[in-house]
Z-matrix of the N, CA and C atoms (Angstrom, degrees):
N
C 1 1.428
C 2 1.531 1 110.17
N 3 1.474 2 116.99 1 -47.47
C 4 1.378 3 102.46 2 171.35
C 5 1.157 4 129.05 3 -87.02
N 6 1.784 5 109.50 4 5.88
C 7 1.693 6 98.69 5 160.35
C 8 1.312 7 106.91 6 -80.15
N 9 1.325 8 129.88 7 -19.27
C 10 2.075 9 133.44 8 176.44
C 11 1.635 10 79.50 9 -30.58
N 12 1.633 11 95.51 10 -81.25
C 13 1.588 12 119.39 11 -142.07
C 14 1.309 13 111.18 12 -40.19
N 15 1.837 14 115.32 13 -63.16
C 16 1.526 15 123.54 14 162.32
C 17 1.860 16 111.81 15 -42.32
N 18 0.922 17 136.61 16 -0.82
C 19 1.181 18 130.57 17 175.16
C 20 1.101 19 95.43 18 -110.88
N 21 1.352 20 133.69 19 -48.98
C 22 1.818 21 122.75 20 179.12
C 23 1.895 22 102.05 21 -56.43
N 24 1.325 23 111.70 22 -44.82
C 25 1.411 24 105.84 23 -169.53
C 26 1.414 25 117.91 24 -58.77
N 27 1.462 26 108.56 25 -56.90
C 28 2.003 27 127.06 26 173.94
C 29 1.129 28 110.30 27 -75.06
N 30 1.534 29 115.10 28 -30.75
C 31 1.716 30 102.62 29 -175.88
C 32 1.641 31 131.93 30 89.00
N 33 1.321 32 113.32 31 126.86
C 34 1.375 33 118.30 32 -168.82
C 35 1.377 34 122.35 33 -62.82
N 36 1.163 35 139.38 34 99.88
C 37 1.528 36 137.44 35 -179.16
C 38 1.911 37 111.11 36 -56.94
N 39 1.668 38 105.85 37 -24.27
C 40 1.241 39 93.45 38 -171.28
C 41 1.529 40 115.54 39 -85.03
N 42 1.179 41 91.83 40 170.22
C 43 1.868 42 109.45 41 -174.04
C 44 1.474 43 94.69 42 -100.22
N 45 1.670 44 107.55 43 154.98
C 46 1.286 45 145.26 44 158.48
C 47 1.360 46 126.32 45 -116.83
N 48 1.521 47 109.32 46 139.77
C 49 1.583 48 120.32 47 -176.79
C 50 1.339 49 94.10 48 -77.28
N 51 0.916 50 139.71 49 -53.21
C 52 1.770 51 140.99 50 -169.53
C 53 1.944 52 96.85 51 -107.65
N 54 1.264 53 95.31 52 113.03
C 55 1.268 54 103.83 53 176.49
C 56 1.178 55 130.49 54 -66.16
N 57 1.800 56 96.11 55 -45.74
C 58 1.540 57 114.29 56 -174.96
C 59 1.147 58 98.97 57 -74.28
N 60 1.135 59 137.36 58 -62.71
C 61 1.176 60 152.22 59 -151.16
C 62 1.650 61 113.56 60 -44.40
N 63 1.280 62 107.89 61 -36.01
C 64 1.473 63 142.29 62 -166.11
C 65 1.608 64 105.81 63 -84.22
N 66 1.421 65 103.40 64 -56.02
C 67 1.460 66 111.37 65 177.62
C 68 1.561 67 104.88 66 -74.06
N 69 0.992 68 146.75 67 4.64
C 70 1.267 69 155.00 68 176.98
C 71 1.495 70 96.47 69 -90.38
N 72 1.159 71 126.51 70 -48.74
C 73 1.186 72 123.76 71 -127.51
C 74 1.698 73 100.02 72 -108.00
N 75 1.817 74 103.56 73 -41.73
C 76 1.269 75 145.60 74 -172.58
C 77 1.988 76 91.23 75 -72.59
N 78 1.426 77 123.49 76 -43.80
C 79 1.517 78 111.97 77 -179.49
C 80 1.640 79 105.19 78 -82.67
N 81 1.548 80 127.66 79 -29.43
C 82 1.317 81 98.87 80 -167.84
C 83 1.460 82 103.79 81 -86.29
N 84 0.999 83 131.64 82 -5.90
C 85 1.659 84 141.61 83 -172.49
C 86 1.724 85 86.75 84 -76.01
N 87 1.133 86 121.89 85 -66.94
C 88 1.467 87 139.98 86 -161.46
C 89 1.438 88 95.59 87 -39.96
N 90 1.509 89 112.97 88 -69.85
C 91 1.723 90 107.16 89 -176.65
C 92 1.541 91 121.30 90 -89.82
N 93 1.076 92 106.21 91 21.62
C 94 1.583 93 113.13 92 132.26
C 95 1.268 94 136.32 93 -79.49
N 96 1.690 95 88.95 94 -45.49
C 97 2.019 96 96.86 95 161.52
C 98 1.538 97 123.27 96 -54.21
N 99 1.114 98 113.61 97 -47.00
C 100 1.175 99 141.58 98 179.59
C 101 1.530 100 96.59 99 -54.42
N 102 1.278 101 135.26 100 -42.82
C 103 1.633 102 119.66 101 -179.15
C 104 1.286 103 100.46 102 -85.29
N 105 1.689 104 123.56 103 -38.27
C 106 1.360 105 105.94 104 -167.22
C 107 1.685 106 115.06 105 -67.70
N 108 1.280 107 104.94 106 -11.96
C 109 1.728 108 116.23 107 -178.85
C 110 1.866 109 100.16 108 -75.79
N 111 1.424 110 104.69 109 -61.20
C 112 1.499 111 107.68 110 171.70
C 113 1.981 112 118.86 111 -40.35
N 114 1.508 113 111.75 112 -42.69
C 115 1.372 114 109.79 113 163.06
C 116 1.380 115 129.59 114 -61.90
N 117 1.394 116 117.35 115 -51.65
C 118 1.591 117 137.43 116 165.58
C 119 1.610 118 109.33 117 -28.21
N 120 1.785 119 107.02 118 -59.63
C 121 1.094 120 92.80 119 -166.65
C 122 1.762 121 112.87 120 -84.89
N 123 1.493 122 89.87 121 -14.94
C 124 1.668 123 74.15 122 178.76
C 125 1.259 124 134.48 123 -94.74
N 126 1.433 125 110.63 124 11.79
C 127 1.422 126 131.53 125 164.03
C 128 1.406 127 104.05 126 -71.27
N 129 1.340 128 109.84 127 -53.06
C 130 1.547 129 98.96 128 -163.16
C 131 1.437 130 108.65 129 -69.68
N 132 1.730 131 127.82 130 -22.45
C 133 1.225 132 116.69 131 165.80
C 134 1.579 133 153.13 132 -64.69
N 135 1.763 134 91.59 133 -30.94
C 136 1.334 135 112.41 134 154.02
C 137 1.127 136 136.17 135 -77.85
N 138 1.881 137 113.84 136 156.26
C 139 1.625 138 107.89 137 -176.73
C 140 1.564 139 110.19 138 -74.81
N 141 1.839 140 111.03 139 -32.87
C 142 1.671 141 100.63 140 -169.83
C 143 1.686 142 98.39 141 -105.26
N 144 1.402 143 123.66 142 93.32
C 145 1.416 144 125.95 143 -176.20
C 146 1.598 145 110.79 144 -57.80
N 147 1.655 146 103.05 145 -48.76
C 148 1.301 147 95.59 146 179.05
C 149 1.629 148 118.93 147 -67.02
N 150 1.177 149 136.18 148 19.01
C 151 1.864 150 138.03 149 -179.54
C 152 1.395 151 82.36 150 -79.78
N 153 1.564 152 111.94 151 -57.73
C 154 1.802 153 123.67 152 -164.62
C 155 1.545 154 100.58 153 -18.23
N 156 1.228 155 111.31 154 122.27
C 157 1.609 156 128.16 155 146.34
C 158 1.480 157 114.99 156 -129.73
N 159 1.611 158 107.38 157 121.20
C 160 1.319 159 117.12 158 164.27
C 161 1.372 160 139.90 159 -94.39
N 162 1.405 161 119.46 160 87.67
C 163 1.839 162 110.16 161 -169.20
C 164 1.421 163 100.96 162 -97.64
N 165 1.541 164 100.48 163 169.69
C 166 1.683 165 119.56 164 -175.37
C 167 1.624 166 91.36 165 -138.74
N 168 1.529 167 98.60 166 140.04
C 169 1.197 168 118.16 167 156.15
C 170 1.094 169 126.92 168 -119.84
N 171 1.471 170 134.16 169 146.87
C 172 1.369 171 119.09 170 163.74
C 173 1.561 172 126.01 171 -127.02
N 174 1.659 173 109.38 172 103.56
C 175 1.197 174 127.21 173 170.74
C 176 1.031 175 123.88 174 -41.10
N 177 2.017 176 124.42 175 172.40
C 178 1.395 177 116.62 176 158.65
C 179 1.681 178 115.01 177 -69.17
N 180 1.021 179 123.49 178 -10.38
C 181 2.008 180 138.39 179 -159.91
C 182 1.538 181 90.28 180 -97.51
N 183 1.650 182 104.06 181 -67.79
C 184 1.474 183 97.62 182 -133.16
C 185 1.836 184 78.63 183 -132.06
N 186 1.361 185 84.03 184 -170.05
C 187 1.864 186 113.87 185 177.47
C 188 1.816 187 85.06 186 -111.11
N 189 1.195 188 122.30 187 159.28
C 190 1.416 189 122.15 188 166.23
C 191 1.620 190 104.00 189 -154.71
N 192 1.798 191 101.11 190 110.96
C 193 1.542 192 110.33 191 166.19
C 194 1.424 193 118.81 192 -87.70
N 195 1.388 194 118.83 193 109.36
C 196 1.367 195 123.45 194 -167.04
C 197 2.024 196 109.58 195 -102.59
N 198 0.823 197 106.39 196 141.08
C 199 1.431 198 104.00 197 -175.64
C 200 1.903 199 123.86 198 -153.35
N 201 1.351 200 83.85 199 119.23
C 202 1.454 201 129.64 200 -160.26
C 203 1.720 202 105.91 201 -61.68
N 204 1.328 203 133.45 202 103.43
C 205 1.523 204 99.07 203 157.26
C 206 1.622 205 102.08 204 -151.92
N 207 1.016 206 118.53 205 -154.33
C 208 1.629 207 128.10 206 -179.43
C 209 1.342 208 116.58 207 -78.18
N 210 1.400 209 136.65 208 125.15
C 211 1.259 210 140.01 209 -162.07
C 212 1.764 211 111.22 210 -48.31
N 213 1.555 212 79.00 211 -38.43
C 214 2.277 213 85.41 212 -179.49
C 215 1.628 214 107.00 213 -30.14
N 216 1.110 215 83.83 214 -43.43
C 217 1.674 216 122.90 215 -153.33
C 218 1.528 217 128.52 216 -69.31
N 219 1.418 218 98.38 217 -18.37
C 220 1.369 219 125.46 218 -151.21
C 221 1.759 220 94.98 219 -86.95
N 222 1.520 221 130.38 220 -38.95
C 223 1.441 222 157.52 221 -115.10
C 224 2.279 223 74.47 222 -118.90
N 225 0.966 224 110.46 223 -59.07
C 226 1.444 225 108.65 224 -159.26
C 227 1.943 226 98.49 225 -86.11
N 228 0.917 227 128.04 226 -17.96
C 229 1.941 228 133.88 227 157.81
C 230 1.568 229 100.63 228 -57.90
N 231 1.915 230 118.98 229 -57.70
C 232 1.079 231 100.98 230 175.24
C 233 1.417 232 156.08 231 -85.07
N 234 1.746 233 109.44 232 -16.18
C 235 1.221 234 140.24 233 142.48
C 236 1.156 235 92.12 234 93.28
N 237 1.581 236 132.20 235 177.15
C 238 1.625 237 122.46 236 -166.88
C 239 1.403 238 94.22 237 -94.84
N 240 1.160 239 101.09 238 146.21
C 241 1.882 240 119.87 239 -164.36
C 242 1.223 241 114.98 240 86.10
N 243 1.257 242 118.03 241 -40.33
C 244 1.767 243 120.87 242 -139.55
C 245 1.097 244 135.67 243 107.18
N 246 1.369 245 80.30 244 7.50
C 247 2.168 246 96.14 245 -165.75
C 248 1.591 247 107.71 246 -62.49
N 249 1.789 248 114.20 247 -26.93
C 250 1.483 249 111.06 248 -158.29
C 251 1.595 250 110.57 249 -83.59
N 252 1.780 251 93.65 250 -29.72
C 253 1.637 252 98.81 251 -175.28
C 254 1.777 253 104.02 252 -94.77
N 255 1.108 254 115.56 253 1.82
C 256 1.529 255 122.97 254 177.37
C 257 1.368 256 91.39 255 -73.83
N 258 1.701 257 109.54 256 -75.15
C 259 1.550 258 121.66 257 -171.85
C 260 2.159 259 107.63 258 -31.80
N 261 1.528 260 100.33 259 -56.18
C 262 1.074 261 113.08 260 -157.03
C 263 2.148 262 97.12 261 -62.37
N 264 1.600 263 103.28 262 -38.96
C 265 1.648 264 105.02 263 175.60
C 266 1.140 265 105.10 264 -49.57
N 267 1.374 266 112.58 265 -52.64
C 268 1.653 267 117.62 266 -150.56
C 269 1.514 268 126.71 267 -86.98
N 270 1.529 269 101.81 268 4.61
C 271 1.478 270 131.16 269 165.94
C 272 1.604 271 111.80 270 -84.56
N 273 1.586 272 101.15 271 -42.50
C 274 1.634 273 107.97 272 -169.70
C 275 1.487 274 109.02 273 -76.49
N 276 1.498 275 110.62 274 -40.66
C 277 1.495 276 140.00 275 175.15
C 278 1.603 277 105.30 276 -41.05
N 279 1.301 278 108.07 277 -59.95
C 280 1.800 279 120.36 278 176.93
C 281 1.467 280 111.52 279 -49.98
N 282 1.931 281 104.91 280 -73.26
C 283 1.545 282 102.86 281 171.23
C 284 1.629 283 107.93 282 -38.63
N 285 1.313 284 109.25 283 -72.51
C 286 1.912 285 98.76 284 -158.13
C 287 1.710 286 121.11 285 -38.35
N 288 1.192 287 92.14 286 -51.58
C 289 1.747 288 114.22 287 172.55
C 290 1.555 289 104.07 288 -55.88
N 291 1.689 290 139.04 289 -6.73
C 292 1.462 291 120.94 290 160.22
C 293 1.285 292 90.94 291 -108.25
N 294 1.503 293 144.74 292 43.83
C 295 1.108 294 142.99 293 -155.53
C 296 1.779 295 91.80 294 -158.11
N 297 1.087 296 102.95 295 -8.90
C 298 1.769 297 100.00 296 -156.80
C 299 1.075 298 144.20 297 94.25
N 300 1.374 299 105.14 298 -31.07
C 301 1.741 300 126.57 299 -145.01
C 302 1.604 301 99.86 300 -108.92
N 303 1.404 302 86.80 301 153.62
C 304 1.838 303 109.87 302 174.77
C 305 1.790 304 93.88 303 -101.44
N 306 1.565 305 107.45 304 112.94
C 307 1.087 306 106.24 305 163.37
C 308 1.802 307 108.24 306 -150.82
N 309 1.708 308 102.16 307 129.45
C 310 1.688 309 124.48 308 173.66
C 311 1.252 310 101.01 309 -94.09
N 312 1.758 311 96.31 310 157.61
C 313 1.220 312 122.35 311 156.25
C 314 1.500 313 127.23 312 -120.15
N 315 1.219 314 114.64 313 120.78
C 316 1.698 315 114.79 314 -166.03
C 317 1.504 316 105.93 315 -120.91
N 318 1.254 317 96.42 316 136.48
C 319 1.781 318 92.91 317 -177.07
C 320 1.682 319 102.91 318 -97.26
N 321 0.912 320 120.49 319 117.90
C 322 1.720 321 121.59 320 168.43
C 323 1.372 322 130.89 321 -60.74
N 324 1.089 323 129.60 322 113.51
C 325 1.773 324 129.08 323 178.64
C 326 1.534 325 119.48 324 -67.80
């Protein structure tokens, strides 16, 4: 899973016989990766991993990974400032954008 992500971030050197076909195939895989990376990390940050729920929506704008957990819980997703769920946007933000796509992450109260 985190070689997906490092490959959405740096990017695939290899070639395809069917281009489209690939990029079709290569974006919906991507924002799937893209949630299972969004779960990964926020398991490992919280104390109750199993509360973790990860949903996806998809808007007319954007893709939106929304994520669910126990208020305790809520304080260590955002880190002091915002720095943790900034870091965690601005990771997903990179992949989507070699992907094409407008995709957030919102933590739910």
């Amino acid at each position: 899973m985190l070689k997906a992500i490092l490959k959405l971030l740096i990017g695939d050197n290899g070639a395809s016989s069917d281009g489209a076909a690939a990029v079709k195939v290569k974006s919906e895989g991507g924002l799937q990766d893209l949630e299972h990376f969004v779960d990964y990390v926020v398991r490992a940050l919280v104390d109750a991993p199993d509360a973790v729920r990860i949903s996806s929506e998809s808007t007319e704008e954007a893709y939106v990974i929304k994520i669910d957990c126990k208020k305790e819980d809520i304080g260590k997703i955002v880190g002091r400032r915002g720095k943790t769920i900034m870091a965690i946007r601005s990771l997903v933000s990179g992949a989507a954008g070699r992907l094409q796509k407008r995709v957030t992450v919102e933590v739910v109260d």
